[in-house]
VEXLOPA-686163 format. One record per residue (C-alpha): residue number from 1; x, y, z. Coordinates in steps of 0.5 Angstrom, whole numbers. Each point is the difference from the previous one (the first is absolute). Example, Ala and Ser with C-alpha at 12.3 -4.5 7.8 and 13.67 -1.06 7.14 Angstrom:
    i     xx     yy     zz
    1     25     -9     16
    2      2      7     -2
This chain:
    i     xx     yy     zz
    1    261    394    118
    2     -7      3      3
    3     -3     -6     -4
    4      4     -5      3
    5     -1      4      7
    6     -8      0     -1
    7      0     -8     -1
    8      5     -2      5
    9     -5      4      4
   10     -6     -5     -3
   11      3     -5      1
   12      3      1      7
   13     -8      2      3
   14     -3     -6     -4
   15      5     -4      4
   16     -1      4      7
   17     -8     -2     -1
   18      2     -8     -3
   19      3     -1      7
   20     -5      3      4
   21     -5     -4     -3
   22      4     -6      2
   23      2      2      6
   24     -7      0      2
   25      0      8      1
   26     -5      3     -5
   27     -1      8     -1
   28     -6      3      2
   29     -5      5     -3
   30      2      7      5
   31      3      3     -5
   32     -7     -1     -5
   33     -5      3      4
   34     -4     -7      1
   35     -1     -4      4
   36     -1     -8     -4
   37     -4     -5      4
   38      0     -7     -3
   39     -5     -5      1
   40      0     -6     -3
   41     -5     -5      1
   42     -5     -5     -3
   43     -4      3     -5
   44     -1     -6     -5
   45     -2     -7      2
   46     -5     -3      5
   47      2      5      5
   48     -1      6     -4
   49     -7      3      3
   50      5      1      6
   51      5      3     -3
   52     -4      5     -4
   53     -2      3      7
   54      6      0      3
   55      2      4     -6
   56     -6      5      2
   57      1      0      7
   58      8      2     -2
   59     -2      5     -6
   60     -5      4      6
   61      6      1      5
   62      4      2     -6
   63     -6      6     -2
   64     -2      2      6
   65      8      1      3
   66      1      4     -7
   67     -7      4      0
   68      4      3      7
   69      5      2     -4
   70      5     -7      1
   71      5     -3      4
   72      7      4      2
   73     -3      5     -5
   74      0     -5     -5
   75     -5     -3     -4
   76     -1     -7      0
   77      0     -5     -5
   78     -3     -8      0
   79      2     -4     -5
   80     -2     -7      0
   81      2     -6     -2
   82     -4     -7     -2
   83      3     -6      5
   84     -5     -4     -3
   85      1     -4      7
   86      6     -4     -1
   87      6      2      4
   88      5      0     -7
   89     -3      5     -3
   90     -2      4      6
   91      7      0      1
   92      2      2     -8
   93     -5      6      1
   94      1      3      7
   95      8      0     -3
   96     -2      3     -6
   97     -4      6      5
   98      7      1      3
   99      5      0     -6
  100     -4      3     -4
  101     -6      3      2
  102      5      4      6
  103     -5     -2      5
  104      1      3      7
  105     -4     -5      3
  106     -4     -7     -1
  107     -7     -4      2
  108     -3     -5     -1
  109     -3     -6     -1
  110     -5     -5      1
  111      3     -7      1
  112      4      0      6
  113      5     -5     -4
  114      0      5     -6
  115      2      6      5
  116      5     -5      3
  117      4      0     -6
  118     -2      7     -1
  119      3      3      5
  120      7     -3     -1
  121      1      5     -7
  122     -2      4      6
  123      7     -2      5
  124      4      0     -6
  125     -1      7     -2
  126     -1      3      7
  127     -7      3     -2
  128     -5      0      5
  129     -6     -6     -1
  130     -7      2      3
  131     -5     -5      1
  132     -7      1      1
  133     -3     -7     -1
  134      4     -6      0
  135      0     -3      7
  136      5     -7     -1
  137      3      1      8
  138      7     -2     -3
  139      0      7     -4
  140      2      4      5
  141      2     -5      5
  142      5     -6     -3
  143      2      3     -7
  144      0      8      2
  145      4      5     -3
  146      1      6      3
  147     -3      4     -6
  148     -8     -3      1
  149     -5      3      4
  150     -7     -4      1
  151     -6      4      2
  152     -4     -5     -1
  153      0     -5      7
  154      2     -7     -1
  155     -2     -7      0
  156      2      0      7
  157     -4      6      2
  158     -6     -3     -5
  159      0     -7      3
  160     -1      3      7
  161     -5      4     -2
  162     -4     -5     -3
  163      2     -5      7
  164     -2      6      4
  165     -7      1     -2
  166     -2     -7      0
  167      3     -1      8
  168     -4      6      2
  169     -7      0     -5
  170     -1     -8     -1
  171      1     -7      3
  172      3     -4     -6
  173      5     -4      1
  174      0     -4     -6
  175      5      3     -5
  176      3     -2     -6
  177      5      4     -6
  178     -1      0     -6
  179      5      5     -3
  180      3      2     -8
  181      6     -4     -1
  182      5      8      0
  183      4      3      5
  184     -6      4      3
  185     -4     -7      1
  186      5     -3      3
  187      2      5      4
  188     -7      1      2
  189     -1     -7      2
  190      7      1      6
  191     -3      5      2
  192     -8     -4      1
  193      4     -5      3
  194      4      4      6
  195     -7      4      1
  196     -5     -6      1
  197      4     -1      6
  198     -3      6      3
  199     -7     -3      0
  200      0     -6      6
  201     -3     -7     -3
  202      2      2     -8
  203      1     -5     -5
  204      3      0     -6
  205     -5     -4     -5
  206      4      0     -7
  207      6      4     -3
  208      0      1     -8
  209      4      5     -5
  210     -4      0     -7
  211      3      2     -6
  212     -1      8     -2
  213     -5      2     -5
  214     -4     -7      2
  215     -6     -1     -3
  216     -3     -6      3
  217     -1      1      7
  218     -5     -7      1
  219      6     -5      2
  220      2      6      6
  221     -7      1      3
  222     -2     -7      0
  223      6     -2      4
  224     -2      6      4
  225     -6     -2      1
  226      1     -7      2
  227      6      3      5
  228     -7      3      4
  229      4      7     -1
  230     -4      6      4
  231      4      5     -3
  232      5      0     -6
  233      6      5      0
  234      2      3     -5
  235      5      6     -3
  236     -3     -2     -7
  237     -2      6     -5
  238     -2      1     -7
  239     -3     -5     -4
  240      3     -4      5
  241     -5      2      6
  242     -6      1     -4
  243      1     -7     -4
  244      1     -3      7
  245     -7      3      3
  246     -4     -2     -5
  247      2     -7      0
  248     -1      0      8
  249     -7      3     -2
  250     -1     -5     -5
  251      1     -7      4
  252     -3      3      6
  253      6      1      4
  254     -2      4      7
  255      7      2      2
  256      1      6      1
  257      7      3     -4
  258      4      5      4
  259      7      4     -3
  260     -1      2     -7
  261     -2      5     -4
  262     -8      1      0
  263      0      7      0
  264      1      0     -7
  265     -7      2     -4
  266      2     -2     -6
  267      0     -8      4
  268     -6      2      4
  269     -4      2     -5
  270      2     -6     -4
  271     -2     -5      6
  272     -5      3      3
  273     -4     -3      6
  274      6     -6     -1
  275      3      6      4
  276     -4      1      6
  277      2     -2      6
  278      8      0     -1
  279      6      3      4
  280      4      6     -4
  281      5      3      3
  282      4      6     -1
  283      4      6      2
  284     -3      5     -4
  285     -7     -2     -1
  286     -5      5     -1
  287     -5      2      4
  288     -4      6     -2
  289     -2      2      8
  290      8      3      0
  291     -1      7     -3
  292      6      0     -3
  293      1     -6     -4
  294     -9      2     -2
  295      4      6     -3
  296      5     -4     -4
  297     -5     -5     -3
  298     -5      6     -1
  299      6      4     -4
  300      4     -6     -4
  301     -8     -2     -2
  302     -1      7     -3
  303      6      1     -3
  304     -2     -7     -3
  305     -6      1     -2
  306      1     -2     -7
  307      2     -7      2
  308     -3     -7      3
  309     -1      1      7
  310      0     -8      3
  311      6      1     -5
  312      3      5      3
  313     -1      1      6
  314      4      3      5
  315     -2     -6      4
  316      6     -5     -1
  317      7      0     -2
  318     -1      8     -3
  319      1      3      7
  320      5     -4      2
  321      4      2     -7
  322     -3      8      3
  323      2      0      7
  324      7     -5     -1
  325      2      7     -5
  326     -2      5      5
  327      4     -3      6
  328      6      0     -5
  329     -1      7     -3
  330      0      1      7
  331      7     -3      2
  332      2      3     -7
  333     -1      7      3
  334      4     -1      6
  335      5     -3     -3
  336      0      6     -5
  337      2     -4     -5
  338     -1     -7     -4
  339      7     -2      1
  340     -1     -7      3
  341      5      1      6
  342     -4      5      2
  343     -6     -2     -1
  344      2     -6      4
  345      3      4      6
  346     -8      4      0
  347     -5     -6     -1
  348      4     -5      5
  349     -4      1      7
  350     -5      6     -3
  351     -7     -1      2
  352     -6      3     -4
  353     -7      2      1
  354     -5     -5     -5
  355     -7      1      1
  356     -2     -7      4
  357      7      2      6
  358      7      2      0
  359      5     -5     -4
  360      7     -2      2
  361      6      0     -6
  362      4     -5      5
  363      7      1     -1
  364      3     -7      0
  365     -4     -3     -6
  366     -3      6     -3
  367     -8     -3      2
  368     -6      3      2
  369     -2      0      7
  370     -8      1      0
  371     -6     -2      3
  372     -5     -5     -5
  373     -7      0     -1
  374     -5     -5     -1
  375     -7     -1     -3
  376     -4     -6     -2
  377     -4      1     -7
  378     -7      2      1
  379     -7      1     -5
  380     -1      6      1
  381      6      6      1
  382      1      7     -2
  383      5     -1     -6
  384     -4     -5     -6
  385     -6     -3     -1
  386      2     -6      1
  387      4     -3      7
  388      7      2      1
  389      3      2      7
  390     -5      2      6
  391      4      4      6
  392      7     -1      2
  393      3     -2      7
  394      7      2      2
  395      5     -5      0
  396      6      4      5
  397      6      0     -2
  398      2     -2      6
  399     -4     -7     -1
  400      3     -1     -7
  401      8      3     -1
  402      5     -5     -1
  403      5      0      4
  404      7      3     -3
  405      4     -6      2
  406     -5     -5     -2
  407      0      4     -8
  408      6     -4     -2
  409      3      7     -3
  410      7     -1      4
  411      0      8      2
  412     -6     -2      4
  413      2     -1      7
């Protein structure tokens, strides 16, 4: 009788916890003495050089918290899942993380067409989603969930910083765009749209969305050529940036290109002086007369000394991971808990202290609000011995916020 009394039991939690997990609420790991991050990202592919180093830049969050003596008086464990930059797996991995794995939370992950996928794993199990790199406006604006927080800025913010430096710094007026063939891309390409208009006498030469992974970039570059383009936008990275500088330099293109992500040495010391002259924009870009991000850099080298240091260096990606964990370890300590009602309830309208400015969780679509900065890319510079970015300027935040209502998350009025 005891028997039967036992595996009744068995059987009835195994059913409690069958429909939790359809339901979409799913245990946490309080009782365990952890706290678990999953992160999934690319970590194969073409695009895995980045990955590599977002995975570092978690990992570092991760140590450093723990050699404090870890979160709510746990330790924090990171478990990274490979997404191989494909929204399919990205989803099977970031579910795997959940059900198996009992993450408390998610982040992740490069592609912002990959993260769109991702995140619906996330809505669909009520685990709280951070984004620290994808930057497609539709993430938190006309697909938003309630469980995603981005701290990154989106294409929005990005596409008025890059019109912004140009309307005050330079007298272009000859723009065309040439962007992948993604949800960043495309997003991107909107967003240059509305924000020329800023610039009195703007013309918009060309418009062309290349396939991701693209090889060949001399069909582009020739029509941008013959465009009398001055300036070439783009939120291209990766691969795709480098193969797209190398292309312009090659044909003689003289536009300068504005938007992407050229603060990424390993593109840098791949394309060399291809590089110089052209725009990088970015929140958090590094600048070593702030005493606090010297500091930074100075420690993670250290720490890092075995390793590659264009490779990995703390200048791309690896603190966006780093500073994007600590504000949620500082939401997580407020909230007191990894619950994701809770943690939701504490993120929503908090603001933190990041090293380039105070930072805004605005409420109503869970985006960063914060200034930008801007650089061209120059010979010489206190980071490598090839160019790579000069002194930043500050893009308000005020000059590039994009409004709650134009956002199209309908919570946004």
């Amino acid at each position: 009788m005891r028997k039967i009394k036992i595996l009744g039991l068995i059987v009835l939690s195994g059913l409690f916890i069958s429909a939790l997990m359809i339901s979409g609420e799913v245990p946490a790991n309080a009782a365990d003495g952890k706290i678990v991050i999953g992160m999934v990202d690319a970590i194969s592919g073409p695009f895995k050089a980045s990955g590599d180093r977002f995975q570092l830049g978690a990992k570092y969050a991760v140590d450093e918290i723990n050699a404090k003596g870890g979160l709510l008086g746990k330790q924090v464990t990171l478990v990274v899942e490979d997404s191989s930059f494909k929204p399919d797996v990205a989803v099977r991995k970031a579910t795997k993380l959940i059900l198996e794995d009992k993450a408390d939370v998610l982040i992740g992950c490069l592609g912002s067409h990959v993260f769109l996928a991702m995140m619906k794993a996330a809505e669909k199990y009520k685990v709280v989603a951070v984004n620290p790199n994808s930057e497609a406006a539709s993430i938190t604006g006309s697909e938003f969930n309630p469980y995603v927080f981005r701290t990154t800025p989106t294409t929005g913010q990005r596409t008025a910083a890059t019109i912004a430096y140009f309307a005050k710094y330079s007298k272009f007026k000859k723009f065309y765009i040439l962007c992948q063939d993604a949800s960043l891309g495309r997003d991107a390409g909107e967003g240059f749209k509305q924000n020329l208009k800023k610039i009195p006498g703007s013309q918009l030469v060309g418009e062309d969305y290349h396939p991701v992974a693209l090889k060949d970039f001399a069909p582009y570059i020739s029509k941008v050529i013959a465009s009398g383009a001055e300036v070439i936008l783009t939120t291209n990275f990766g691969p795709d940036l480098g193969n797209l500088i190398k292309t312009e330099g090659q044909l003689g293109c003289k536009a300068v290109t504005g938007g992407g992500y050229l603060f990424d040495p390993v593109i840098m010391q791949d394309v060399k002086e291809a590089g110089l002259g052209h725009l990088v924009v970015h929140h958090s870009l590094i600048d070593l007369g702030n005493p606090i991000q010297k500091k930074f850099v100075k420690d993670f080298q250290e720490k890092n000394k075995d390793l590659d240091k264009v490779f990995y260096s703390p200048v791309f990606g690896v603190n966006d991971y780093y500073y994007g964990m600590q504000w949620m370890f500082d939401a997580i300590k407020r909230a007191g808990s990894t619950d994701s009602a809770k943690l939701i309830q504490a993120w929503e309208g908090a603001s933190y202290n990041m090293p380039w400015g105070k930072v805004t969780m605005r409420a109503c679509d869970h985006q960063i609000i914060t200034p930008y900065k801007a650089a061209l890319i120059v010979k010489d510079n206190e980071f490598f011995s090839f160019p790579y970015t000069g002194k930043p300027v500050v893009i308000p935040e005020e000059e590039i916020t994009v409004p709650p209502s134009q956002t199209g998350n309908a919570r946004c009025k």
